[in-house]
Every structure is written in C-alpha cells, then in structure tokens.
N, C-alpha and C positions, 0 to 999 in steps of 0.2 A: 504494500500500500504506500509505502515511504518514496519510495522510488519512480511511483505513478505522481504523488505527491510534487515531486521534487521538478521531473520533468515539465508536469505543466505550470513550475513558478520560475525558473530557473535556465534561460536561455544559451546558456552554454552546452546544456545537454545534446544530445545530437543523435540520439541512437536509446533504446530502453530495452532489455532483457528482463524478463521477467520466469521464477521457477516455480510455476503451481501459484503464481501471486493471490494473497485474498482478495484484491481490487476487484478478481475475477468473480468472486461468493460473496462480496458484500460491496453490492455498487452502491447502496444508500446510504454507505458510508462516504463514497465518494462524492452523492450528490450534496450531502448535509455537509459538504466544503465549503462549498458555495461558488468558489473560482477554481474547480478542477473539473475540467469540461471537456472530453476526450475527443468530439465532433470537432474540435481546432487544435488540437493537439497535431502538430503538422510534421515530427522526427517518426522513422518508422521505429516498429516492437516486433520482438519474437519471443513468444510466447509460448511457455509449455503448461501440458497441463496432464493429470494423470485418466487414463479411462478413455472412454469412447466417445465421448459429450461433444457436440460440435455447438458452434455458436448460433446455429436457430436452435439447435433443440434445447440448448440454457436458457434461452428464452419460452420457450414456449413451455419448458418444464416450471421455469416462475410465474408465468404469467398464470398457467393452472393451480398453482399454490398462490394467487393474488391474495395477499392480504392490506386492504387499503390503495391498492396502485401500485402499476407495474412502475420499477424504478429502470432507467436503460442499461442494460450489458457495457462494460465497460469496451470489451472487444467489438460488438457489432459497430457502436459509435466511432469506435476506432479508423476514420473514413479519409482522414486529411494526410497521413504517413501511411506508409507502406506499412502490412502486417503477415505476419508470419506465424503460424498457430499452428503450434505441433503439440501432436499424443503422443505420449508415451503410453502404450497399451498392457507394459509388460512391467510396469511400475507402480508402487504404492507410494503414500506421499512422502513416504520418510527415507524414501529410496534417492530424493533430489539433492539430498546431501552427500557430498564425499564422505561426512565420517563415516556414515551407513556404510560407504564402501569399504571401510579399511578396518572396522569397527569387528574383533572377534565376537564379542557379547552381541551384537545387533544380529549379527551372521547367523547366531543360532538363534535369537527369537525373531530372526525375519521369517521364515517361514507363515507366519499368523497375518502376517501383514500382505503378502505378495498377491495378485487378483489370482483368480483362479485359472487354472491351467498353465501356468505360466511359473517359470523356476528363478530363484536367487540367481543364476548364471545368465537370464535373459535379461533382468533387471541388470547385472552390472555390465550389459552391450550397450543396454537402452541407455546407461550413464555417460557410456563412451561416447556413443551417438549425438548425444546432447550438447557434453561437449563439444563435439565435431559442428553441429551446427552452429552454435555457439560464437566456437571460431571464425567461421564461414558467416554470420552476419555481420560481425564490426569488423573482418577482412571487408565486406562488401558496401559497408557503408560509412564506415571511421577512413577505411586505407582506398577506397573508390575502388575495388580491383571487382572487374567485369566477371572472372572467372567465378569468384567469390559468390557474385549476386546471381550466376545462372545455374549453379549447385542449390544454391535458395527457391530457384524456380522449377527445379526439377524434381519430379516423384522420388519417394525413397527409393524407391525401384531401382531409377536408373542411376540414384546413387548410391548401390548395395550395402543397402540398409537390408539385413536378413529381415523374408517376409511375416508379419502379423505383429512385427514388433513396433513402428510408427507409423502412423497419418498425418498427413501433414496439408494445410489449408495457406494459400501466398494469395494473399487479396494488394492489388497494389493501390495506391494510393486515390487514380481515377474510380475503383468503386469496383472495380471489374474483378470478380472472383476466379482464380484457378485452383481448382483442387485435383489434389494426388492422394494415392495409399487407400487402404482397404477403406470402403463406405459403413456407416454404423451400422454395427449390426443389434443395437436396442433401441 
C-alpha cells in the first residue's frame, strides 16, 4: 500500500512493482486517501498476485459481496501507465518472500500453505520467475532496453516459463489489453 502511496505523491518515481500488494484487497483504503487516484497515475506497475483471480473477476467477485458500494480495483483503474499483472498459480502468499525460500523451518511447515496440486519445488521456480520478470520490467523501463519490454509482452510460453505455473495479463497504457498463459479456470 506504501508504495502505491508513495508513487502517486512522489514524482520521481518512475516505475512500481508490487508483490501480492494489499492496495490490490483493500482499495477503500486507497480511496479514503483522498489524493491517491490510480486512473492518473501515469508510471507503469507489474504486479503479482497469488491464484487465478484476474482483474474482472476481483471485480465482479466484490461487487457480489457489495457492501454499501463498489469501491474501484486499484489494477482495473490502473489505465494511464503500462500494467503488467502476473499469477503466480503455484504460490501461497508467504511464498513472495525470499526468507520463505531459504527459510528451513518454513520449508517444513510450507506444505499447509502451498495451493493444491502444486509442490514446494514449483513455488520456489514460481520465485525464480518473479524475479526474472522483475528484472525484465525496470530493464524495460528504468534502463529503456527494447528487448526487456518484448519478454514483458510475450506469453510465458514463449518465455519458458514451465506450463501451469504463471499467467500473465500486459495491458498497455492506451487501454488495449493482451493476455497470455492459461485462462481461469474458476
């Protein structure tokens, strides 16, 4: 939230990663700012998120639980900077940290945490991955490097990403959506 925060007061920013951020689960925290307005927010985000959730259906899964008025998606609004919204399909939330990676004691109680079907071994590709994109956005958009930004445009697929482990959604900035990786399957 800090980070979304910071970007829309803070003009030097130029770029925003975000890992499972809560701006994503609690936009009405974002609106009760008052000046943090993601529809002018004009630096692109790459965003990750854990599960299958795409940005209509976070909407339309809140708007079904309306209590008092839909508040807007921080990602949908997201319309003025390029957006990059990757799944990790093969991760739980507490898999976004590195300690999780290096972590003995996590190691053995991740098991309880992991989504189902899917192994401790694919979670720590999914982290490698992350990283990798990671890199691959501020190559693309801190250092300008073209090659950078067409690895960001491209399916995991064809960036061998082993299959069922990321989806990934590149909306650029004029509004116009391309999506890649396996479509929801809930």
């Amino acid at each position: 939230m800090a980070v979304l925060f910071d970007a829309a007061r803070d003009k030097r920013i130029h770029a925003l990663v975000s890992l499972d951020g809560s701006f994503r689960y609690s936009p009405g925290t974002v609106q009760e700012a008052g000046d943090v307005h993601p529809d002018q927010i004009v630096i692109p985000l790459l965003a990750f998120s854990r599960a299958e959730e795409t940005l209509e259906s976070w909407d339309a899964m809140r708007q079904s639980k309306n209590q008092g008025g839909l508040v807007p998606n921080v990602l949908n609004e997201w319309t003025h900077g390029d957006l990059l919204h990757v799944r990790l399909l093969a991760v739980s939330h507490i898999q976004f940290s590195s300690l999780y990676q290096r972590s003995d004691r996590l190691r053995r109680e991740g098991p309880q945490f992991i989504p189902a079907d899917y192994s401790l071994e694919e979670g720590a590709v999914s982290y490698n991955w992350m990283a990798r994109y990671t890199l691959e956005f501020l190559n693309a958009y801190l250092n300008h490097d073209a090659a950078a930004l067409l690895f960001l445009k491209r399916t995991p697929t064809e960036n061998n990403v082993p299959k069922h482990l990321i989806a990934a959604n590149f909306r650029a900035a004029s509004g116009k959506q391309v999506v890649s990786g396996p479509p929801s399957a809930k």
